[in-house]
C-alpha positions in Angstrom: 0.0 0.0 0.0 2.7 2.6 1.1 6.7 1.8 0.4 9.3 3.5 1.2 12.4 2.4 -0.5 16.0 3.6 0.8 14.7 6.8 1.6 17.3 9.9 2.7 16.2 13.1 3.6 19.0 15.7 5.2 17.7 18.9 7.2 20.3 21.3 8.4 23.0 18.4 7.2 21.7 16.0 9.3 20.1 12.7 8.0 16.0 12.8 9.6 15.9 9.2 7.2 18.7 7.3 6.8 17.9 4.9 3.9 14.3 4.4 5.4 13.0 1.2 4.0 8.9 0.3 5.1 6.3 -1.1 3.8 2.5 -0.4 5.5 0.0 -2.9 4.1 -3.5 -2.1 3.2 -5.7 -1.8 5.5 -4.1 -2.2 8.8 -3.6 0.7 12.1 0.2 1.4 11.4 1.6 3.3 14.3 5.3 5.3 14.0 6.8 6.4 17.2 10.2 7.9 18.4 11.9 10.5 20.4 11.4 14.4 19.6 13.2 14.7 16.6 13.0 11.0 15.2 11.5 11.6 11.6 8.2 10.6 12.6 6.3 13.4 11.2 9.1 13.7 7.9 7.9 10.0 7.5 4.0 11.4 7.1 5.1 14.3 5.0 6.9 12.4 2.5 4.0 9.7 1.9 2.1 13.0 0.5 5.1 14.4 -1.1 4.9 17.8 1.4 8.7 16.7 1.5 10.4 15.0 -1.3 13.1 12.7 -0.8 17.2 13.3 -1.0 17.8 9.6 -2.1 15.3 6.5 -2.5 11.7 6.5 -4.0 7.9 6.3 -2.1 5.4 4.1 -3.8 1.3 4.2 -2.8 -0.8 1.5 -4.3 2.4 0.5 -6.3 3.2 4.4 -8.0 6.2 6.0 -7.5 5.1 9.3 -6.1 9.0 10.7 -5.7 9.0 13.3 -8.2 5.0 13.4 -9.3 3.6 16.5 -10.1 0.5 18.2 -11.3 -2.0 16.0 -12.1 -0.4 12.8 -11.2 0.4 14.8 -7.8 -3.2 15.5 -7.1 -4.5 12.0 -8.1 -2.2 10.3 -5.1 -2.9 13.3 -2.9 -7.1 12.4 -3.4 -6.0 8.9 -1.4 -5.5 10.4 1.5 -6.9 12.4 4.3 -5.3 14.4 6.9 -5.4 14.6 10.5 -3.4 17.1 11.8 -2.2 17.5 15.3 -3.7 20.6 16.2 -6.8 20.3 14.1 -5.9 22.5 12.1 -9.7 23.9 11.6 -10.9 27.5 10.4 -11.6 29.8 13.2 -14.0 31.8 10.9 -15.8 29.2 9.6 -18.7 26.5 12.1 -18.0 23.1 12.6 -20.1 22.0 9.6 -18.4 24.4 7.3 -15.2 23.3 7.7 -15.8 20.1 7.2 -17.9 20.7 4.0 -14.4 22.4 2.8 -13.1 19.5 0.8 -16.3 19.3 -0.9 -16.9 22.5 -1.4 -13.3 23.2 -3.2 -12.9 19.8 -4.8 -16.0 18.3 -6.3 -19.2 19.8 -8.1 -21.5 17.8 -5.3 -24.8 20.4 -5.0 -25.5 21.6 -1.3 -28.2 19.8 -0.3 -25.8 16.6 -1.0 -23.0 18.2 0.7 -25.2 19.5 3.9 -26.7 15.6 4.3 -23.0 13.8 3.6 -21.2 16.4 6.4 -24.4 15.7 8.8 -23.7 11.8 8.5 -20.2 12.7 8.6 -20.1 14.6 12.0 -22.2 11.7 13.7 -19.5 9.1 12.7 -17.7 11.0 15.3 -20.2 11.9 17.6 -20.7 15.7 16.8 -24.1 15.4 15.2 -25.2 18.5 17.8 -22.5 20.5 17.3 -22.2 21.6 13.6 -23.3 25.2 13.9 -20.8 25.8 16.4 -17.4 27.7 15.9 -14.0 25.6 17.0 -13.4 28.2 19.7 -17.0 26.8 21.3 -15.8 23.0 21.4 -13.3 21.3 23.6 -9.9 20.2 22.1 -11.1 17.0 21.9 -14.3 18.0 19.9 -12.3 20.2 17.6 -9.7 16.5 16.9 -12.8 14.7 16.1 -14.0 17.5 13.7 -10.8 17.3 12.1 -10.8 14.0 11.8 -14.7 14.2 10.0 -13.2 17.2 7.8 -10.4 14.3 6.7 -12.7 11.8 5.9 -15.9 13.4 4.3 -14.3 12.2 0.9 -13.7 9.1 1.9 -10.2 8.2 1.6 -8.2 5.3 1.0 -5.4 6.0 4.0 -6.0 8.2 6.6 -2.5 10.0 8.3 -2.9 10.9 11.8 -0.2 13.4 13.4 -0.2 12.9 17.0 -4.0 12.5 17.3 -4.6 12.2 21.1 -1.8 15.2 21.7 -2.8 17.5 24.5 -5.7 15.5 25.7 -6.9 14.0 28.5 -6.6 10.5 29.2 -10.3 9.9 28.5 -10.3 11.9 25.7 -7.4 10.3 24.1 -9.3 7.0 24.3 -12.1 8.2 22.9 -10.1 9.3 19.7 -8.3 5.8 19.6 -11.6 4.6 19.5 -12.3 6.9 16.5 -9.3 5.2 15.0 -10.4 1.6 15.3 -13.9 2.0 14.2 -12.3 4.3 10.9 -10.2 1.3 10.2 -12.8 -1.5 10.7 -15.5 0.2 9.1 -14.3 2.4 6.8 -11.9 -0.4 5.7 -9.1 2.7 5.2 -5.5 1.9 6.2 -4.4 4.1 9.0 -0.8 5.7 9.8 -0.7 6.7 13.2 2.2 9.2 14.3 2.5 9.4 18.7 4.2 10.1 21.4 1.5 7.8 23.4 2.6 4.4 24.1 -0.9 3.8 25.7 -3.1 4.7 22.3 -0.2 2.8 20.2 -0.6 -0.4 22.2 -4.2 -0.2 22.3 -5.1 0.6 18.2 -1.9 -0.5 16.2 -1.5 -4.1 14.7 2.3 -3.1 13.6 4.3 -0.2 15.9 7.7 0.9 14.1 10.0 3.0 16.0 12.2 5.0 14.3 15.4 6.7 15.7 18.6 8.0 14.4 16.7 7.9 11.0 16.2 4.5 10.7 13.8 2.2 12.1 14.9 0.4 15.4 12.0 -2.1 15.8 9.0 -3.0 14.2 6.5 -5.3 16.0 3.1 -6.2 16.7 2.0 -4.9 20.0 2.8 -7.9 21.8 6.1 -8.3 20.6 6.9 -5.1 21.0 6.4 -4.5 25.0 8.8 -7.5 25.6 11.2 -6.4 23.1 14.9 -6.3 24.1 15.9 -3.4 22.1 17.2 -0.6 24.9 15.6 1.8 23.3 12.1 0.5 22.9 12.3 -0.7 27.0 13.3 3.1 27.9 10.6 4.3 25.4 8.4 2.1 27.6 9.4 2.6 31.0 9.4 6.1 30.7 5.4 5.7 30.1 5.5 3.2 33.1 4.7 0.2 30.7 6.4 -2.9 31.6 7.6 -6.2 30.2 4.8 -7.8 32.6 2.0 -5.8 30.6 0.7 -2.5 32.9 -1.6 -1.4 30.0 -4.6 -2.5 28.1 -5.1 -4.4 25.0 -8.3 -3.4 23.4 -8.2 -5.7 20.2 -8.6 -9.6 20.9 
C-alpha cells in the first residue's frame, strides 16, 4: 500500500531518514513512534510528497510518487486524508463548514448533497449537535474529532494521523483511539498513526515501528513489541511506566 524504498532526507546536514525502507500494508492501524526529533512526522510528510526525498523513491498503491507533479500529484494526494495534530480547523468558519471544505473546493456535489454527507459525517464522530458551532465553542477533543470528519468526508483510501490524542486528557485520548479503530474496521481505510503515546499505540496499532537516528529500530506487533529487548524501545516504555509484565490495556482480541 505505502513503500518507502531507501529513503534519505538531510535537514540542516543532518540525516531525519537514513535509507528508510517500510512497507505499511492495506488496511491495517500502522503506528510510528520515536523521540522528539526522530522523523516521525518527515515520515508522514513524505508519503504525501509535502517533503520530497534526497535519495530513495515512495510508492502508494504500487506508484512511485517521488517526483509526481500536477496532475499525477493531485491523483495520489485524493488517497488520502489528513489529520493534523492541532486540528488545524478554520476559526471563521462553524463546525459543519469546515468540514464541508473538501467538498466544497474539490467536487461539483450540489448543497443539499453536501449539507446531508457532512451531517452523517459529524455523527461518525459523535458531533451530530455541534455543527453550527465555531472551533473556539468546542473542547480540544471535539475540535480532533472535527478534524478528523473534515479528513474523511471524501472518503479516503489512507488516513494519516499526526499525533492525534496530543494535548488530551486520558479519557479523551481514548475516545479518539476509538475513532481510529472504528475508521479502520468500518471504513476499511488503512491508517498511519504518528505518537508520542505508548498507551493509544498499544491499544489501536497491529504493527508499531519506531524510528530513531533515522532509521527504524524495531517493528513489531504490540505484543512483541512490549517484551522487546531493544534498549531503546524498554526506555521508550518505562518512561510511560509500561512494563515487560503488561501494565496497559489491550483493546483488540
Amino acid at each position: 500500500m505505502i513503500e518507502f524504498r531507501n529513503v534519505t532526507k538531510l535537514l540542516g546536514g543532518n540525516a531525519v531518514l537514513d535509507n528508510l525502507n517500510l512497507t505499511i500494508k492495506q488496511g491495517e492501524v500502522f503506528v510510528i513512534v520515536g523521540t522528539s526529533g526522530a522523523g516521525k512526522s518527515v515520515t508522514l510528510k513524505h508519503m504525501v510528497r509535502l517533503m520530497t526525498p534526497d535519495e530513495g523513491n515512495v510508492y502508494i498503491k504500487g506508484e512511485d510518487i517521488t517526483n509526481a507533479t500536477g496532475a499525477d500529484l493531485e491523483r495520489a494526494r485524493e488517497r488520502f486524508g489528513y489529520l493534523f495534530q492541532g486540528g488545524a480547523l478554520l476559526a471563521w468558519l462553524s463546525v459543519m463548514d469546515n468540514v464541508a471544505l473538501p467538498l466544497r473546493e474539490k467536487t461539483d456535489m450540489p448543497e443539499d448533497e453536501i449539507i446531508s454527507k457532512v451531517r452523517k459525517t459529524l455523527a461518525l464522530v459523535g458531533l451530530e449537535d455541534d455543527g453550527d458551532k465555531k472551533p473556539s465553542e468546542i473542547s480540544g477533543g471535539m475540535q480532533k474529532r472535527a478534524g478528523l470528519a473534515r479528513a474523511i468526508i471524501r472518503e479516503p483510501e489512507i488516513i494519516l494521523y499526526d499525533e492525534p490524542t496530543s494535548g488530551l486528557d486520558p479519557v479523551t485520548s481514548r475516545t479518539i483511539d476509538t475513532l481510529i479503530d472504528d475508521m479502520s474496521e468500518n471504513l476499511g481505510v488503512t491508517s498511519v498513526v504518528v505518537t508520542h503515546d505508548l498507551h493509544s499505540a498499544l491499544a489501536i496499532g497491529d504493527r508499531i515501528a519506531m524510528l530513531g537516528g533515522g532509521k527504524i529500530v524495531e517493528l513489531a506487533t504490540p505484543d512483541e513489541f512490549i517484551v522487546s529487548d531493544k534498549p531503546e524501545v524498554q526506555a521508550f516504555l518505562e518512561s510511560q511506566y509500561i512494563t515487560k509484565e503488561g501494565s496497559w490495556e489491550r483493546k483488540k482480541s
